[in-house]
C-alpha positions in Angstrom: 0.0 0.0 0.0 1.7 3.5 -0.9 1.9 6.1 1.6 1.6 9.6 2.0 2.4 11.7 4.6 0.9 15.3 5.4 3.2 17.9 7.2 1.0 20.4 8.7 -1.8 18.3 8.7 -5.1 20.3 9.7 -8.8 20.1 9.5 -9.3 21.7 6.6 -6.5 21.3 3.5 -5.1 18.6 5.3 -8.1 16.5 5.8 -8.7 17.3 2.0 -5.7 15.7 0.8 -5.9 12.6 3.3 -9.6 12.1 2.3 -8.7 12.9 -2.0 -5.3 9.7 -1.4 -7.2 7.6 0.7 -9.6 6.8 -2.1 -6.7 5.8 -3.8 -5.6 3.3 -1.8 -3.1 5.4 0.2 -2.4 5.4 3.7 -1.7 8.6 5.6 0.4 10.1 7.7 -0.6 12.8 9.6 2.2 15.4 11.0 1.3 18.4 13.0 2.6 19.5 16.2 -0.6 18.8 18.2 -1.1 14.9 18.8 -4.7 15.0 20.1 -5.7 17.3 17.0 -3.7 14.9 14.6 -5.6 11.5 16.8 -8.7 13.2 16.2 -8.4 13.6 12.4 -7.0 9.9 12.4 -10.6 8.9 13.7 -12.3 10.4 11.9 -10.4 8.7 8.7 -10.6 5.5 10.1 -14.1 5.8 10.3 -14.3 6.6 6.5 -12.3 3.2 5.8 -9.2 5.5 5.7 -5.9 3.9 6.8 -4.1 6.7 8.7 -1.8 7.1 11.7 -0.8 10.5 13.8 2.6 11.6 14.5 4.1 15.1 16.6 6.8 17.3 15.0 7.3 21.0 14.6 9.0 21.4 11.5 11.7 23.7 13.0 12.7 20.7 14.8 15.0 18.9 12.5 15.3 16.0 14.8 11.6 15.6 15.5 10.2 15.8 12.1 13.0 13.1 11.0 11.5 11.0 13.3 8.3 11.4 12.6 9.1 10.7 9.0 10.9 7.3 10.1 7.8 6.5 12.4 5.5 6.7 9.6 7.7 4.7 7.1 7.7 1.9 9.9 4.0 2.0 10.8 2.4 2.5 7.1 5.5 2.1 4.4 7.9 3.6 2.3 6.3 7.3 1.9 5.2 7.7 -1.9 4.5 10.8 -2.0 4.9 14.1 0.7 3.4 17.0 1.1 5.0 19.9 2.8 2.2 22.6 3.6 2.4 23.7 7.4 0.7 27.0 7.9 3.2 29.9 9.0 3.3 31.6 12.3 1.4 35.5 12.5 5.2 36.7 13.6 6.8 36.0 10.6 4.5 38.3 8.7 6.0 41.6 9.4 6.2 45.1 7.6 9.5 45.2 6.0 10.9 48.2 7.5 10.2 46.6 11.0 12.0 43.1 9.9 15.1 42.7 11.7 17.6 40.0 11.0 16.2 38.4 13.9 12.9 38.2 12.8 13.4 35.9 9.6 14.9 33.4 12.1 11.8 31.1 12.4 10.6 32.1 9.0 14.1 30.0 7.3 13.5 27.6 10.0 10.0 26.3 9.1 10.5 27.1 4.8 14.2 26.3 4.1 15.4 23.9 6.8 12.1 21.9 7.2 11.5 21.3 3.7 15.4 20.4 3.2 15.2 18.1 6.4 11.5 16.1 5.0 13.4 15.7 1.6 16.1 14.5 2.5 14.2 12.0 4.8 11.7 10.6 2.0 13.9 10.5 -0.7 15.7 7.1 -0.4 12.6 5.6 -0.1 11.4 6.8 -2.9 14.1 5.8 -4.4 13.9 2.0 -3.2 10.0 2.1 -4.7 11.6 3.6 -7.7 8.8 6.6 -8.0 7.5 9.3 -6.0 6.1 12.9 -5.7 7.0 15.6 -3.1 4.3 18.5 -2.8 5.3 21.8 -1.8 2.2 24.4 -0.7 3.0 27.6 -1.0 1.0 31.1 -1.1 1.1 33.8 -3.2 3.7 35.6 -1.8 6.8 32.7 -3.2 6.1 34.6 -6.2 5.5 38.1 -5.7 7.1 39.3 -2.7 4.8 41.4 0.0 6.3 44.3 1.6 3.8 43.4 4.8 4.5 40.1 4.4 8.5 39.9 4.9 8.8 36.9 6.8 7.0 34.4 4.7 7.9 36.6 0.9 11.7 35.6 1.9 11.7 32.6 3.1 8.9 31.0 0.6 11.1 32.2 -2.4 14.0 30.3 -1.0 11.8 27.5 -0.2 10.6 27.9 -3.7 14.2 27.7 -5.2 15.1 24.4 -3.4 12.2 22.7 -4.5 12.8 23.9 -8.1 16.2 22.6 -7.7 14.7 19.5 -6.4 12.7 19.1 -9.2 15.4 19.5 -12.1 17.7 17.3 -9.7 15.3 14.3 -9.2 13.1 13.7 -12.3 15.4 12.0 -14.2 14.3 9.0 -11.4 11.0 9.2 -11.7 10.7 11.4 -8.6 8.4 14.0 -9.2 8.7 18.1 -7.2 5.6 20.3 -7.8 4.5 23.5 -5.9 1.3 24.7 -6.0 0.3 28.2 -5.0 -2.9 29.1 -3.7 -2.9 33.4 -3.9 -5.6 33.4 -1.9 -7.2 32.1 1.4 -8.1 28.5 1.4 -12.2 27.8 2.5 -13.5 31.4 1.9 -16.6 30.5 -0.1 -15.2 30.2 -3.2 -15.3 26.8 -4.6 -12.5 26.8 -6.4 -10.6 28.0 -3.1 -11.9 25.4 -1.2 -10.0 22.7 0.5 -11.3 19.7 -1.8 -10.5 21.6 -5.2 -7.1 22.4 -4.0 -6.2 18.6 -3.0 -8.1 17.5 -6.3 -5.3 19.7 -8.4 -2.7 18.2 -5.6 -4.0 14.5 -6.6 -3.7 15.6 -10.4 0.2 17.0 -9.7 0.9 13.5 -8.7 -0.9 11.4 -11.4 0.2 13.6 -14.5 3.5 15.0 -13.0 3.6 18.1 -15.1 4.9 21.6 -14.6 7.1 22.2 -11.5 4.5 25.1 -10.7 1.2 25.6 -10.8 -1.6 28.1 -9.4 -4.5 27.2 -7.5 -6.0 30.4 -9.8 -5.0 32.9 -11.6 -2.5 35.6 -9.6 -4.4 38.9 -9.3 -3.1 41.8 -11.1 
């Protein structure tokens, strides 16, 4: 059975993608950094005939998210396919003229080192099963920087560049890297914001492995 596993695993895209894979046939891992939230969400998967297990990691703990990673591996099997999609802290979006050095501390942490840290984690497994996909979720601001949005406009772009490096670096063995940017909130109303139309484009990144990048919707002008 293939496996995926979900860091930053929530109620809302989270659930999406867990609920979109499990059809499939996957298994799910759930990471977040609140076990009786992620036990929670496990239930209610198992419930739908989902088979799914809960694991604790911040991602700007390298050692804790490699061990959640390993955890999952050994509970559920080689991890197919990851997704990397935690939502970022409130602190890390500051005005850029009040952004000190300090401040883009946690930002690097939890978009540069975390990602780095999963990939490096998954990858030999995907290599052993000869295929897999790595997810990165990103807003609109990897793209087009926002001068109230330091934090997050600097560290998604050099989250952005590693998986793009990824990408060139790994699909020559059948490993696929996609990002997907969603420019605005997910779950507002809007159907095509919502939670299930962003993991359905998610599930079609894996299946058709296409473009590096693609856009939940069109970026505004």
């Amino acid at each position: 059975m293939s496996t995926i596993a979900i860091i930053g695993a929530g109620k809302g895209l989270g659930m999406a993608v867990a609920r979109r894979f499990g059809r499939e046939g996957f298994s799910v891992a759930l990471i977040a950094r609140n076990q009786q939230r992620v036990d929670a969400l496990v239930e209610i998967l198992g419930d739908e005939g989902i088979t799914a297990a809960g694991y604790t990691a911040d991602v700007r703990d390298q050692d804790a998210l490699r061990t959640a990673l390993v955890r999952a591996s050994e509970d559920l099997g080689l991890i197919e396919v990851l997704q990397y999609s935690p939502l970022p802290a409130k602190e890390f979006m500051r005005p850029v003229l009040e952004t000190v050095a300090d401040d883009l501390v946690g930002p690097v942490e939890f978009s540069i080192y975390g990602p780095v840290t999963a990939a490096h984690q998954v990858i030999p497994g995907m290599r052993a099963l000869g295929r897999g996909t790595m997810l990165f979720v990103n807003g609109g601001s990897a793209v087009r920087p926002g001068a109230r949005v330091t934090g997050t406009s600097v560290a998604f772009a050099g989250e952005s560049a590693y998986a793009q490096l990824l990408h060139d670096a790994l699909a020559d063995e059948g490993i696929h890297v996609g990002q997907v940017i969603i420019p605005f909130g997910i779950d507002d109303g809007d159907p095509s914001h919502s939670g299930e139309s962003v993991a359905e484009r998610l599930w079609s990144m894996h299946v058709e492995r296409g473009d590096f990048r693609v856009y939940a919707e069109a970026m505004p002008d």
